[in-house]
C-alpha positions as CSV (number, residue, x, y, z in Angstrom):
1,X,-40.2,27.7,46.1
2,X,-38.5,25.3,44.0
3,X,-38.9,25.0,40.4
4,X,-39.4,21.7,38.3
5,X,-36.4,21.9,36.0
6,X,-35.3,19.6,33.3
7,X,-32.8,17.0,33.9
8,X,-30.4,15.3,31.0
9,X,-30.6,11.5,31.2
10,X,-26.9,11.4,31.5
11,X,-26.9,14.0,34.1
12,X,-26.3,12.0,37.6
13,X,-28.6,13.6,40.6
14,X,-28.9,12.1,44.5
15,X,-33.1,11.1,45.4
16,X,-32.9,11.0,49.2
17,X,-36.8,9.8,50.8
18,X,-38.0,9.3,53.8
19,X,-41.3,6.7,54.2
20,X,-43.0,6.3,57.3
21,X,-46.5,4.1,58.2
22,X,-48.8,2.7,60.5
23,X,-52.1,1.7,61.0
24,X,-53.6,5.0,61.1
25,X,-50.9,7.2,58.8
26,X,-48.4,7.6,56.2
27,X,-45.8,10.4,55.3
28,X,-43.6,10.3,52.1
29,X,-40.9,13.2,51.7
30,X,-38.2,13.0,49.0
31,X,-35.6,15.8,47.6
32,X,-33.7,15.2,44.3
33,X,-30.5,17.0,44.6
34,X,-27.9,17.9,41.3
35,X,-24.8,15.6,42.4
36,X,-22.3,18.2,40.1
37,X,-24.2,21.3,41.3
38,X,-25.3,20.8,44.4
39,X,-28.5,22.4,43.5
40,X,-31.9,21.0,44.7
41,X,-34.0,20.5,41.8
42,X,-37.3,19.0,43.5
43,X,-38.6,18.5,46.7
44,X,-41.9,16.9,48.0
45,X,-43.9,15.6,50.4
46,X,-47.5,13.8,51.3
47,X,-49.6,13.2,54.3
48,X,-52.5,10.4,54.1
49,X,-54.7,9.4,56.7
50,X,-55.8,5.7,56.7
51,X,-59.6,5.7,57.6
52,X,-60.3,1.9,58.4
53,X,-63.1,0.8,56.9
């Protein structure tokens, strides 16, 4: 499991995401990645189903 870890302003890191949606769904993913270390420092992702009213 990764950890939430404090980044320096000055510190340069890579966000990659992927967004996907339709009518009935959407699905976020993202992963922030330390661009000297290598090292990923957060990941995430989120399902949501769209009820239509």
């Amino acid at each position: 499991m990764l950890q939430d870890f404090f980044v320096h302003p000055d510190r340069q890191v890579y966000f990659f995401a992927s967004f996907s949606q339709n009518e009935v769904e959407e699905f976020h993913k993202y992963i922030v990645i330390d661009a000297e270390t290598k090292r990923e420092l957060q990941e995430g992702k989120s399902y949501h189903h769209c009820d239509n009213p």
